[in-house]
Backbone bond lengths (Angstrom), bond angles and torsions (degrees), N, CA, C in turn:
res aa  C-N    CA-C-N  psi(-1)  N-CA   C-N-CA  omega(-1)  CA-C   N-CA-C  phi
1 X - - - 1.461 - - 1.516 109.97 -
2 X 1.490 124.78 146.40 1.505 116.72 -172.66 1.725 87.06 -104.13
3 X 1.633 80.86 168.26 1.411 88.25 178.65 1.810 99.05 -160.18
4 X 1.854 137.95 -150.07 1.540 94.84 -168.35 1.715 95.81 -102.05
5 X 1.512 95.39 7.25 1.564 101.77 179.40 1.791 112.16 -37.39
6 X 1.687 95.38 -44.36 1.189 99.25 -137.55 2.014 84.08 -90.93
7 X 1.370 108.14 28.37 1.335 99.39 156.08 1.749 104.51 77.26
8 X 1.363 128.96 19.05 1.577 143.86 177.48 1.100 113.83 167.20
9 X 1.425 102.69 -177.82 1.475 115.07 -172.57 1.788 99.83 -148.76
10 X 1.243 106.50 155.79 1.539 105.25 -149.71 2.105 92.61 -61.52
11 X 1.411 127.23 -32.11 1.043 129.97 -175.82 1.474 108.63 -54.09
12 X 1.962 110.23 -53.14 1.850 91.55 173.52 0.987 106.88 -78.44
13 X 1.323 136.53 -34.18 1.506 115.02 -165.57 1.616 127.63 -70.07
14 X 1.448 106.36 -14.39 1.382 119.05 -169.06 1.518 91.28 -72.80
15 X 2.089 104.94 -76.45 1.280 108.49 -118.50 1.669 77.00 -149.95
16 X 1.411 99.58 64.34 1.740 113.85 174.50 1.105 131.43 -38.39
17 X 1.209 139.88 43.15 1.694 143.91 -162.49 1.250 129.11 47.75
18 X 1.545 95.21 53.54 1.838 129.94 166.77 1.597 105.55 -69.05
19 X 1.439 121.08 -48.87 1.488 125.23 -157.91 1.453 119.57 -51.73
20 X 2.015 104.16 -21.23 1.309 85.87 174.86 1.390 132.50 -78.45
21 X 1.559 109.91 10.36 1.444 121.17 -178.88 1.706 119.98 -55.54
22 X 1.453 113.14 -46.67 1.358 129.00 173.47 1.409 112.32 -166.67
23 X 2.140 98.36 87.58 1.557 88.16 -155.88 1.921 84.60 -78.15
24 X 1.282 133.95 -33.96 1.374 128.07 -179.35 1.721 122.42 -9.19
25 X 1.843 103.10 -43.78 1.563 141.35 171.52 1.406 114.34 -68.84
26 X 1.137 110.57 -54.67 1.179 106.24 -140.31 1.561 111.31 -169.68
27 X 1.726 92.14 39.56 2.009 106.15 164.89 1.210 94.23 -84.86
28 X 2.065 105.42 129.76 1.472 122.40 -172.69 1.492 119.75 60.67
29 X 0.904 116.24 0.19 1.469 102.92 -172.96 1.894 89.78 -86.23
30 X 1.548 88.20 149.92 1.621 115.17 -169.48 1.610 117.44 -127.93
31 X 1.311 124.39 114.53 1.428 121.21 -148.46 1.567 107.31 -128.55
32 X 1.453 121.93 84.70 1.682 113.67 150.91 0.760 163.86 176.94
33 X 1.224 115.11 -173.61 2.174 146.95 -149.15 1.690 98.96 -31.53
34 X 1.262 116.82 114.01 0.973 124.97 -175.47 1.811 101.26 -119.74
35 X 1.458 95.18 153.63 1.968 98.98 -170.83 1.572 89.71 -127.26
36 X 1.462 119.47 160.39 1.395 111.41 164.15 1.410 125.56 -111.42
37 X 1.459 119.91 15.81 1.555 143.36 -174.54 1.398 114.34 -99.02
38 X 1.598 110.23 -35.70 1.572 88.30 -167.13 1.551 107.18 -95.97
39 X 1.100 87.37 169.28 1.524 106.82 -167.32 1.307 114.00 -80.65
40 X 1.063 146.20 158.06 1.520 141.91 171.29 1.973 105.62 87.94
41 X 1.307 104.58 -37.40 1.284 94.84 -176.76 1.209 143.46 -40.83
42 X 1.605 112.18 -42.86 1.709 116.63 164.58 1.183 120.69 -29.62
43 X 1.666 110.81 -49.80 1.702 119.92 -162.74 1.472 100.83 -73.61
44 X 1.513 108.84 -42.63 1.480 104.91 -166.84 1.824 104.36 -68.43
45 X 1.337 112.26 -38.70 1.560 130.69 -173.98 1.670 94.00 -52.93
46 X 1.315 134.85 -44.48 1.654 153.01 -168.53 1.337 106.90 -83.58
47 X 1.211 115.26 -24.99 1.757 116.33 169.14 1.223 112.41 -87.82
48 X 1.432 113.61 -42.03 1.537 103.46 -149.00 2.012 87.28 -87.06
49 X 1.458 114.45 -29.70 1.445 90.17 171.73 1.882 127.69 -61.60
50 X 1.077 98.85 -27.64 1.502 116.37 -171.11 1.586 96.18 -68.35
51 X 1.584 119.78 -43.77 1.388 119.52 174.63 1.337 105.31 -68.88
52 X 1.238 139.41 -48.91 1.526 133.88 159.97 1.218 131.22 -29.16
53 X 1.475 121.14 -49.86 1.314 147.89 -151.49 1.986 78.86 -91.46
54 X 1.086 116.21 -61.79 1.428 101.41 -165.92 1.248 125.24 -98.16
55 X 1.175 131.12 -14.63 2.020 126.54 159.59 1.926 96.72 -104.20
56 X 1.434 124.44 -8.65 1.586 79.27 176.99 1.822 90.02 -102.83
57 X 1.352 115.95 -5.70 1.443 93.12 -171.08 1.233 102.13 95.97
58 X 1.640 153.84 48.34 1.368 138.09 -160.17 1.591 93.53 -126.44
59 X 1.186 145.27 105.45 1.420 149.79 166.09 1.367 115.99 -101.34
60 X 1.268 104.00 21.33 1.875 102.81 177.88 1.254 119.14 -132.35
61 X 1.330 133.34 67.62 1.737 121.04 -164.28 1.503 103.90 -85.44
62 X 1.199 112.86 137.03 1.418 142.17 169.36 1.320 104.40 -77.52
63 X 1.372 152.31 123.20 1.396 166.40 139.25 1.607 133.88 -104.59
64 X 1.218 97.14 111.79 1.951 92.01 -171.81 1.363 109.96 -81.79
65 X 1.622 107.76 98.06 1.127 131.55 174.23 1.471 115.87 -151.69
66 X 1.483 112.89 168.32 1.794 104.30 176.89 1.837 89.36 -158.30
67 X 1.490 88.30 160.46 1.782 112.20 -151.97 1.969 68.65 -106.59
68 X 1.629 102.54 165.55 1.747 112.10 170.22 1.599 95.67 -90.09
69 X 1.507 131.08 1.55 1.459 116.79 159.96 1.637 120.26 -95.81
70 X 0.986 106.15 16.92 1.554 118.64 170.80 1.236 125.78 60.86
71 X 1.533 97.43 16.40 1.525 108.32 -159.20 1.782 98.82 -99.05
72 X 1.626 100.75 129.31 1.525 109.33 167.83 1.719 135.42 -67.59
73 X 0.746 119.70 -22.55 1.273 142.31 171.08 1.969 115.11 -128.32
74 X 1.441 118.32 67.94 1.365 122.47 168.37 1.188 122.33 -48.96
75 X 1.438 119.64 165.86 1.349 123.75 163.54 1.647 111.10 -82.49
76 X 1.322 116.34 -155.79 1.537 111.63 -176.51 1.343 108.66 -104.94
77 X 1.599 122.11 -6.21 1.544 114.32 -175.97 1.663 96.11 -83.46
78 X 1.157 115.55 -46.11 1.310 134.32 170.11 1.709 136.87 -30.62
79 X 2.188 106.19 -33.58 0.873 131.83 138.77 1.179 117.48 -83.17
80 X 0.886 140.24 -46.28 1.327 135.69 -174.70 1.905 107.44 -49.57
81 X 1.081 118.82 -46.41 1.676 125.20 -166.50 1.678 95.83 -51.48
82 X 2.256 99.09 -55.90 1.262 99.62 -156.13 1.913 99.84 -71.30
83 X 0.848 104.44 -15.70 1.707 101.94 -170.47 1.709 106.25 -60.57
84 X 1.380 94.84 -31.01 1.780 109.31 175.96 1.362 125.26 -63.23
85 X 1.859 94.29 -34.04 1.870 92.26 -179.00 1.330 110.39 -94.60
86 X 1.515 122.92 -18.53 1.108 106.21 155.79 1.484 147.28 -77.11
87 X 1.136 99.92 -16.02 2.045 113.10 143.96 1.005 110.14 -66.12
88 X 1.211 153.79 -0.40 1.606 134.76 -148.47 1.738 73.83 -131.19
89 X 1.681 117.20 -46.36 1.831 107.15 170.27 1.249 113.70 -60.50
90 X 1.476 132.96 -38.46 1.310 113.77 -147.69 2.122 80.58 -89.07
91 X 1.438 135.89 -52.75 0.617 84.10 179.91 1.478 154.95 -125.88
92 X 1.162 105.91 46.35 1.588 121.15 141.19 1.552 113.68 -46.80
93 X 1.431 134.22 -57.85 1.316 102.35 158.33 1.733 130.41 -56.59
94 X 1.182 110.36 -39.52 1.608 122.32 157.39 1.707 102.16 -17.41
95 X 1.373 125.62 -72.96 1.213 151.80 -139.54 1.916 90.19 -91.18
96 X 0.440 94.35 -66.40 2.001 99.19 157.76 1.556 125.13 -29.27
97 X 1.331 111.19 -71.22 1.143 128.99 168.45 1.876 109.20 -47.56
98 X 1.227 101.72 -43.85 2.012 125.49 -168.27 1.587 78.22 -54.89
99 X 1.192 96.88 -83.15 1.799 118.16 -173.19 1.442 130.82 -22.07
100 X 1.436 104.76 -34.55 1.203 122.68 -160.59 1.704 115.10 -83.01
101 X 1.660 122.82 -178.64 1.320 103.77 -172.74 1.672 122.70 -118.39
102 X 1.890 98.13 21.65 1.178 93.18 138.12 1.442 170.64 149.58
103 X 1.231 159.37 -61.46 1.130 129.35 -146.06 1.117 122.67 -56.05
104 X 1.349 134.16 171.76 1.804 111.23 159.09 1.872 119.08 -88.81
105 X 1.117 78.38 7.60 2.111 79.35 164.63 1.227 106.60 -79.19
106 X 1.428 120.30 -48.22 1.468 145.21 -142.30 1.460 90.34 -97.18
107 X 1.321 119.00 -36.29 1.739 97.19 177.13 1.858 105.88 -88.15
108 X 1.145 124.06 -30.55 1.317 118.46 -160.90 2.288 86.03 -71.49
109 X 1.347 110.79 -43.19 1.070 90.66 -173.80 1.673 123.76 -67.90
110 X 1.264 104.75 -17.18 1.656 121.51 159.56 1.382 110.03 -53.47
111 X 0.961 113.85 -59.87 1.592 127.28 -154.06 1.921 95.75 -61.61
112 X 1.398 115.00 -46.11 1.480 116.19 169.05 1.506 130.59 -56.96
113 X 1.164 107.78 -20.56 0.990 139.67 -174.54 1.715 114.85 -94.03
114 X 0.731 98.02 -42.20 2.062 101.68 172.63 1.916 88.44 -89.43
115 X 1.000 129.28 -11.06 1.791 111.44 -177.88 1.539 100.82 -83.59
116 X 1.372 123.99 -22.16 1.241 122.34 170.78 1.445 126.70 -59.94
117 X 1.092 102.95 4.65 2.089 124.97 -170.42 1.523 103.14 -71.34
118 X 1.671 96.85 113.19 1.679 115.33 -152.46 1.571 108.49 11.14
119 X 1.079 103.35 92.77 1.662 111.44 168.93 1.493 101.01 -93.54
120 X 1.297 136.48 -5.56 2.038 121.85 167.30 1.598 98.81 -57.29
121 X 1.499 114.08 -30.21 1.846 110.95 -159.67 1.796 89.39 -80.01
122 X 1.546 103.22 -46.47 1.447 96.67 -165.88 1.468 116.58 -84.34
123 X 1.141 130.54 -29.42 1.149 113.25 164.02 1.871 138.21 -69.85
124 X 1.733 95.86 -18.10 1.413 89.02 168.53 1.289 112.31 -102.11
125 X 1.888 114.12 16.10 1.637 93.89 156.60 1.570 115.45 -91.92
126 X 1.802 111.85 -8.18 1.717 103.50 176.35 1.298 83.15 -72.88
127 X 1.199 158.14 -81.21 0.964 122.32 -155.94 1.419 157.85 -6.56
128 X 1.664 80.12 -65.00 1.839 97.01 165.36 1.639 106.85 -67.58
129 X 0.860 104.47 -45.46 1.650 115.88 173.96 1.759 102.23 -22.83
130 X 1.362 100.51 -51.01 1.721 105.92 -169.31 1.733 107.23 -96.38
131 X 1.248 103.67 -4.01 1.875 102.18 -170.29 1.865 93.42 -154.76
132 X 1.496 84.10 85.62 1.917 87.38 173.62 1.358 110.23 -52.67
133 X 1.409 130.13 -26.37 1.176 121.47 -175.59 1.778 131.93 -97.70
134 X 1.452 98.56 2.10 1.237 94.18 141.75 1.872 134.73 -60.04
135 X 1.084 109.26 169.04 1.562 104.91 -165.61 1.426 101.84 -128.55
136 X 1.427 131.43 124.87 1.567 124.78 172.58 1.677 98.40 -93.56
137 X 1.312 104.44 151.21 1.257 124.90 168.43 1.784 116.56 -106.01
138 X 1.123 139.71 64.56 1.254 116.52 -178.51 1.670 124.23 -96.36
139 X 1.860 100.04 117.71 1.276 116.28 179.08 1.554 132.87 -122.20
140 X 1.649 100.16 51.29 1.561 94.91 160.06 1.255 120.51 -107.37
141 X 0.878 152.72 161.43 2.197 164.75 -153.94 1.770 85.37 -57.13
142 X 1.240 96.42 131.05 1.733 87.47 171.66 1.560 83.07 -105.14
143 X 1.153 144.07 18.02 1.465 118.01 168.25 1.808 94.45 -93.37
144 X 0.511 146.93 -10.43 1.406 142.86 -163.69 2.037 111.27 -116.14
145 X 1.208 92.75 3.05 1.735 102.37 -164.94 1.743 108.87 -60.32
146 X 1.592 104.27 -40.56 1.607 118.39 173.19 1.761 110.35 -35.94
147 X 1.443 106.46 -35.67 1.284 96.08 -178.94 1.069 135.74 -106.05
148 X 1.794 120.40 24.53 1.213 153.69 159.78 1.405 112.35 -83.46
149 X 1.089 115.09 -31.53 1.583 119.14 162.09 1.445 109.12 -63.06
150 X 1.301 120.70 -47.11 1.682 122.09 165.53 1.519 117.55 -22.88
151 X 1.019 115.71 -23.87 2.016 123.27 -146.56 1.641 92.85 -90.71
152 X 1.290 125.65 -23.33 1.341 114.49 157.66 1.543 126.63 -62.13
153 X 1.253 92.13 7.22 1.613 107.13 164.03 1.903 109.69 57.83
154 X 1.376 109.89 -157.16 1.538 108.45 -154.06 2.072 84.87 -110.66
155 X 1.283 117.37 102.71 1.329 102.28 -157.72 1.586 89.12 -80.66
156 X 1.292 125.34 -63.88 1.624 145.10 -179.19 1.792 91.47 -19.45
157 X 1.312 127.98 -49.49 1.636 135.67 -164.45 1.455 92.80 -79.42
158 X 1.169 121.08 -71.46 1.297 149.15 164.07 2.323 103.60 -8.95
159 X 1.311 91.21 -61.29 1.823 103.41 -163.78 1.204 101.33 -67.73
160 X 1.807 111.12 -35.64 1.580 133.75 -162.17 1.276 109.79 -52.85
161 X 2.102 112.85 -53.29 1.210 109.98 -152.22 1.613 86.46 -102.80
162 X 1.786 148.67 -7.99 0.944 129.83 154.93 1.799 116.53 -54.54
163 X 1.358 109.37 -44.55 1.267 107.59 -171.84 2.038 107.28 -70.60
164 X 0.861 95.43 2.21 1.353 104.52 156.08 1.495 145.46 -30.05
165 X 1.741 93.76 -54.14 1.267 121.75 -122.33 2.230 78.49 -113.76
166 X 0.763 122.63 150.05 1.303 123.49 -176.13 1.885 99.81 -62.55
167 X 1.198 125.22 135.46 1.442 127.81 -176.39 1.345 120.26 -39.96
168 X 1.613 118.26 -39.53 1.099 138.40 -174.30 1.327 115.51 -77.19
169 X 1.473 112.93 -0.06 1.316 119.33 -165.41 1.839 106.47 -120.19
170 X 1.462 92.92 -41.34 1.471 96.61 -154.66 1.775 106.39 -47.71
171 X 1.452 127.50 -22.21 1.408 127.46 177.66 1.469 105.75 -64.74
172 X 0.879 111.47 -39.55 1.653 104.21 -174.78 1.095 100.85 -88.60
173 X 1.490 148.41 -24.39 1.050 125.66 160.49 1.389 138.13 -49.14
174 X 1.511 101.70 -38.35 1.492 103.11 170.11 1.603 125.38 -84.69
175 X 1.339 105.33 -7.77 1.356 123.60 -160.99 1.968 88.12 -78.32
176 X 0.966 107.99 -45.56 1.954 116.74 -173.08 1.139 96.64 -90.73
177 X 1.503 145.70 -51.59 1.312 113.87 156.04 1.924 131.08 -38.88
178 X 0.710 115.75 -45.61 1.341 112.73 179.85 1.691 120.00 -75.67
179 X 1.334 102.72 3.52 1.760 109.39 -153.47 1.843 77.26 -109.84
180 X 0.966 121.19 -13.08 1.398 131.73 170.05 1.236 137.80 -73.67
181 X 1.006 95.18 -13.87 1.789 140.60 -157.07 1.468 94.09 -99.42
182 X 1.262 148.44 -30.33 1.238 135.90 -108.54 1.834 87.16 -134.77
183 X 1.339 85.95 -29.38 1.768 95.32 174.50 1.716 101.47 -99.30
184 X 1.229 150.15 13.83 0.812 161.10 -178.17 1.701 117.23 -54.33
185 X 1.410 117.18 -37.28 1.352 128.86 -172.33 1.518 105.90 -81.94
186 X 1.380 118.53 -38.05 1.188 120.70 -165.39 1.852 110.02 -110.51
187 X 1.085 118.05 -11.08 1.422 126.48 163.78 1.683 109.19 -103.93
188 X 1.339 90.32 110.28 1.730 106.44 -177.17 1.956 90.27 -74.45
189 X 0.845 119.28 -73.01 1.713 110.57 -164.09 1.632 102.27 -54.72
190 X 0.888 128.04 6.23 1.536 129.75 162.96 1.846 109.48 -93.82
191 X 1.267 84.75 -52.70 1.386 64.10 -162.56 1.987 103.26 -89.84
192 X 1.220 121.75 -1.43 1.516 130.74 143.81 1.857 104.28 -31.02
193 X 1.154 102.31 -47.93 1.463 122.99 -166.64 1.874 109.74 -56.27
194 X 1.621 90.21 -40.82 1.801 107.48 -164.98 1.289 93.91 -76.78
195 X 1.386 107.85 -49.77 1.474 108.46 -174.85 1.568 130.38 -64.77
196 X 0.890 114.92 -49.49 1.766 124.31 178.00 1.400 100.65 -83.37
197 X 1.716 134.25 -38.70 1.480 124.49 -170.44 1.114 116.54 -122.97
198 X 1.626 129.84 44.45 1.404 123.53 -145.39 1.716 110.39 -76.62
199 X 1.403 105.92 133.73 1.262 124.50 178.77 1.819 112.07 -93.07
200 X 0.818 124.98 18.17 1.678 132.27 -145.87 1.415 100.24 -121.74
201 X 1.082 104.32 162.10 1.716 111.94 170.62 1.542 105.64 -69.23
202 X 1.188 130.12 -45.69 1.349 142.67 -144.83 1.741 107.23 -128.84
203 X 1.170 111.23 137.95 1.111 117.03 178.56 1.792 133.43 -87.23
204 X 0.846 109.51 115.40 2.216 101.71 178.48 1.386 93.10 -51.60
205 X 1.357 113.65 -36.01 1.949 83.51 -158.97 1.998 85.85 -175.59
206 X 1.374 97.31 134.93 1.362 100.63 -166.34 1.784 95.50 -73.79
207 X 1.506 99.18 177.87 1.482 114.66 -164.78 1.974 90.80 -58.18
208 X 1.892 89.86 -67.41 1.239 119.05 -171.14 1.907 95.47 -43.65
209 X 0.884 127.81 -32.68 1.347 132.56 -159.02 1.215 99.77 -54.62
210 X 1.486 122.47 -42.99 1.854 131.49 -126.24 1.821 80.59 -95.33
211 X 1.268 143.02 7.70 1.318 118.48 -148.32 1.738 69.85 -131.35
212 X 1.222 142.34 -3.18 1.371 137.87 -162.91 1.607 105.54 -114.43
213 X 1.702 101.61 -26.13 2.140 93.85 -179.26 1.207 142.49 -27.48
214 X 1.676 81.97 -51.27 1.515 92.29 -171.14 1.960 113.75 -70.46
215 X 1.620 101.99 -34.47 1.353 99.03 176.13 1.744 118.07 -73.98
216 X 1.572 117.02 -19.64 1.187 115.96 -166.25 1.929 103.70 -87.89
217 X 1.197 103.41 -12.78 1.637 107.06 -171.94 1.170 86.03 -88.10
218 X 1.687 149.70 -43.94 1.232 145.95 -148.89 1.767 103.18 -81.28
219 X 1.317 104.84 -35.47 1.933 119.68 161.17 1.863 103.55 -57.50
220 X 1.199 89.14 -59.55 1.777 90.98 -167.22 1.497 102.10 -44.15
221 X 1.809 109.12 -73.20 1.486 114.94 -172.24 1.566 109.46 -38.40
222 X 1.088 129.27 -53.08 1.419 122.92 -179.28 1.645 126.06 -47.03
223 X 1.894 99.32 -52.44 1.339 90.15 -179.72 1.714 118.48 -88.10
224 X 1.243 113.05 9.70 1.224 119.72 -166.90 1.877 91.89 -84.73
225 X 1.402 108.63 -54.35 1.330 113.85 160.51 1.176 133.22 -25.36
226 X 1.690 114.22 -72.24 1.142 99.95 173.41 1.514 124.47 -84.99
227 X 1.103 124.91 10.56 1.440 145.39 176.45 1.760 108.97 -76.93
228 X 1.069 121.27 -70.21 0.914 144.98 157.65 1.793 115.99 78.50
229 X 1.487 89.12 59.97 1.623 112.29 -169.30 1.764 104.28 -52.21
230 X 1.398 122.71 158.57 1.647 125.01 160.92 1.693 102.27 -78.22
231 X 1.064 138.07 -32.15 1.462 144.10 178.78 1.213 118.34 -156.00
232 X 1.671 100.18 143.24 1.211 121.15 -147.10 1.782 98.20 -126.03
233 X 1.558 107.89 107.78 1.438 98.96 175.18 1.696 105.64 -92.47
234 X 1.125 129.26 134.24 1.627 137.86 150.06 1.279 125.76 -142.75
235 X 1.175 116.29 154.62 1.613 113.04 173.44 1.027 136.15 -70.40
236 X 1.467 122.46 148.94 1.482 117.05 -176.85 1.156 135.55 -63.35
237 X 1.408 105.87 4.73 1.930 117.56 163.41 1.227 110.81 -69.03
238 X 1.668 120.40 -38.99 1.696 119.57 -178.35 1.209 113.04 -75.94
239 X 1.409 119.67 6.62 1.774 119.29 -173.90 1.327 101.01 -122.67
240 X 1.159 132.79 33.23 1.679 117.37 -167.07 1.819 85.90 -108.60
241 X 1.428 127.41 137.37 0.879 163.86 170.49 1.434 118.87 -69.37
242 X 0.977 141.56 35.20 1.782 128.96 -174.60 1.692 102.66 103.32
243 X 1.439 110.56 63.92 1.266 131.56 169.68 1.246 119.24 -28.24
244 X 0.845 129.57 123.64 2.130 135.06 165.70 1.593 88.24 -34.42
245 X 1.092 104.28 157.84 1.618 126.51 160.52 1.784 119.76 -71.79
246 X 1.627 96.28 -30.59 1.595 107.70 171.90 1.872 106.28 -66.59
247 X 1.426 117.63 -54.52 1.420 122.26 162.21 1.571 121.35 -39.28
248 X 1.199 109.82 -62.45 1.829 104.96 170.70 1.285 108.20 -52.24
249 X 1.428 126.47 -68.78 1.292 130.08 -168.26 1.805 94.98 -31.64
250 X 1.563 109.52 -57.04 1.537 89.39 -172.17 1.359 122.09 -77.18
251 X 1.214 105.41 27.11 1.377 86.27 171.96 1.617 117.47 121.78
252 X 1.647 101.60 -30.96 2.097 110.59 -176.92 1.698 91.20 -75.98
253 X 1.398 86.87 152.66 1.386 121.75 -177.91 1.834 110.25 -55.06
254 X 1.050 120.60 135.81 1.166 119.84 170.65 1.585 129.02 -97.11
255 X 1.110 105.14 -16.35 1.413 116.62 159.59 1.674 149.61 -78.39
256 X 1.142 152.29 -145.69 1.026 143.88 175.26 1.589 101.95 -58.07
257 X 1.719 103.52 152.18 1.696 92.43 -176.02 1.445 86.96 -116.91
258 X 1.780 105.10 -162.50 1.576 106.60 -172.47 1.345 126.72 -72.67
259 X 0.785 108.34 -20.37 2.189 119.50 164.49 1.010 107.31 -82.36
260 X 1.281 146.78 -49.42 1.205 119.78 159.80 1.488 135.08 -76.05
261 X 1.164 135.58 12.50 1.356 130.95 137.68 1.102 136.52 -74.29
262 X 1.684 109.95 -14.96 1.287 130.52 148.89 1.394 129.29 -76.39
263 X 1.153 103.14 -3.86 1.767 108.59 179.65 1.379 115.45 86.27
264 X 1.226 115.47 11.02 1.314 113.28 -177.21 1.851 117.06 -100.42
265 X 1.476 125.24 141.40 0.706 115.33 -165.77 1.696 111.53 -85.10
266 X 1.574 125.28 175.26 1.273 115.33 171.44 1.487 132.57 -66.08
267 X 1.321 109.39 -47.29 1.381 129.64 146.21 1.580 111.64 -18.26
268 X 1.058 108.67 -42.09 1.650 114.88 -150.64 1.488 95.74 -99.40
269 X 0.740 162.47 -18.05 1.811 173.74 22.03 1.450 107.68 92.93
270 X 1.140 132.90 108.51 1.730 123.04 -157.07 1.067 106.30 -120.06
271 X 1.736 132.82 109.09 1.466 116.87 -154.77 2.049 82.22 -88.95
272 X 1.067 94.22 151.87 1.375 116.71 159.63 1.722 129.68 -16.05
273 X 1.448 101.25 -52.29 0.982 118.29 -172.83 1.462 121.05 -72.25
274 X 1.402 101.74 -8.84 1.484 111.56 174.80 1.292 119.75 -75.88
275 X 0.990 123.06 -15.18 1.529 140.36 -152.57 1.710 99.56 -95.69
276 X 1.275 127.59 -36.93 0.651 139.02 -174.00 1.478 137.12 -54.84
277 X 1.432 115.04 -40.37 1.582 121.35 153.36 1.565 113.13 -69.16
278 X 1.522 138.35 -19.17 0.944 117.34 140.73 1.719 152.12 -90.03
279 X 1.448 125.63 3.58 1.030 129.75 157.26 1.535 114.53 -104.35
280 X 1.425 128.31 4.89 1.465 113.85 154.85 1.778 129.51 -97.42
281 X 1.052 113.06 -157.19 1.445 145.61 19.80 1.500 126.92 -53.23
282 X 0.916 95.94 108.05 1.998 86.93 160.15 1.785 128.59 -58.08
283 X 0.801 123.76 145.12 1.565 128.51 -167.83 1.550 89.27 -65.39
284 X 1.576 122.94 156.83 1.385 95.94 -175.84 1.757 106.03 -88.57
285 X 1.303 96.79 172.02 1.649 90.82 177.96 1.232 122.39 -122.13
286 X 1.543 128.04 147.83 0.947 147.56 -125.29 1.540 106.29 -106.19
């Protein structure tokens, strides 16, 4: 938990007196960069709101997601349904991985690894789970939502080229792939890497996805606007700044990204991973 010991407070340390850029947009609003590969993140993603929620006062989380009733702000039966099909996806891949031929290092460390399947939706609905009066905001295109389910990636392709790998191996294979992962936020040709060549259980952003950004950020910015959440979870595909030429080619937007249509600067954009030397230790991981 921070406190001023620790030399800030989540307001300077986040998002250093950016707001006067377009506070009309985006007074208080708090924005971030979320990955869907690394490991540890849920817990840290579950602290640092809970630290939000209780010294800054934050009762509004922003989540890029959409219900098939199109509704931005649901009730709880409403989350509750979708919270079901996405357990019922992750584990069916779960049940895949079980099935498969192999090791049992290599699947149990799989198996952790597909539970991370959009955990921004699921962890800030335990949330609410524990504080009815928090409020979810969810604002990504619900016409386009089918292909957010995609991001569990191609598992059958996926099992093929692990089972590849001599039995004795396949744990460490994934074990250094993912340890790769970890620098992911702050190394653009790495995580260039996740995106266009993903090696991972789970996907940042489906193939089909990359041809939809530019229209799905132009949905987001709007309802985020008039929504006007205290924090804003999205991925670090909607924050990239002046895209590689390899990124356009596939397809990402070349123009303004989602912080800056919000007025927010890049700088000001807090990937996830920052958070992390102050709401742990993390339990160690396995």
């Amino acid at each position: 938990m921070l406190s001023e010991h620790d030399g800030f407070v989540y307001h300077k340390l986040y998002f250093p007196g950016a707001w006067a850029v377009a506070p009309e947009v985006i007074s208080g609003l708090k924005l971030v960069a979320t990955l869907h590969n690394r490991r540890g993140d849920p817990l840290i993603l579950l602290r640092l709101l809970r630290t939000m929620v209780k010294e800054n006062g934050a009762n509004r989380v922003g989540v890029c997601w959409s219900l098939p009733s199109r509704e931005n702000e649901p009730g709880w039966a409403e989350l509750q349904a979708e919270e079901k099909r996405i357990q019922e996806t992750l584990r069916n891949a779960v049940r895949l991985v079980k099935d498969s031929g192999l090791s049992m290092e290599a699947k149990t460390f799989l198996g952790r690894c597909y539970r991370s399947f959009q955990y921004e939706f699921m962890v800030s609905l335990n949330l609410k789970r524990h504080d009815r009066q928090l409020e979810l905001v969810l604002f990504d295109d619900p016409e386009l939502r089918e292909m957010r389910y995609k991001e569990i990636g191609s598992l059958g392709e996926f099992l093929g080229e692990i089972a590849a790998y001599p039995i004795d191996e396949q744990e460490k294979v994934l074990r250094e792939r993912y340890a790769l992962y970890r620098d992911a936020y702050d190394r653009v040709e790495l995580y260039e890497r996740m995106v266009l060549r993903p090696s991972s259980a789970l996907l940042e952003i489906s193939q089909e996805g990359m041809q939809f950004v530019d229209r799905r950020e132009k949905y987001m910015a709007r309802v985020i606007k008039n929504t006007l959440p205290d924090v804003v979870l999205v991925r670090k595909i909607h924050c990239l700044e002046n895209p590689s030429s390899a990124l356009t080619r596939s397809g990402l937007r070349s123009g303004p990204s989602l912080p800056a249509m919000l007025g927010i600067k890049e700088g000001d954009v807090m990937n996830l991973s920052k958070a992390e030397r102050m709401v742990g230790p993390l339990p160690p991981r396995d």
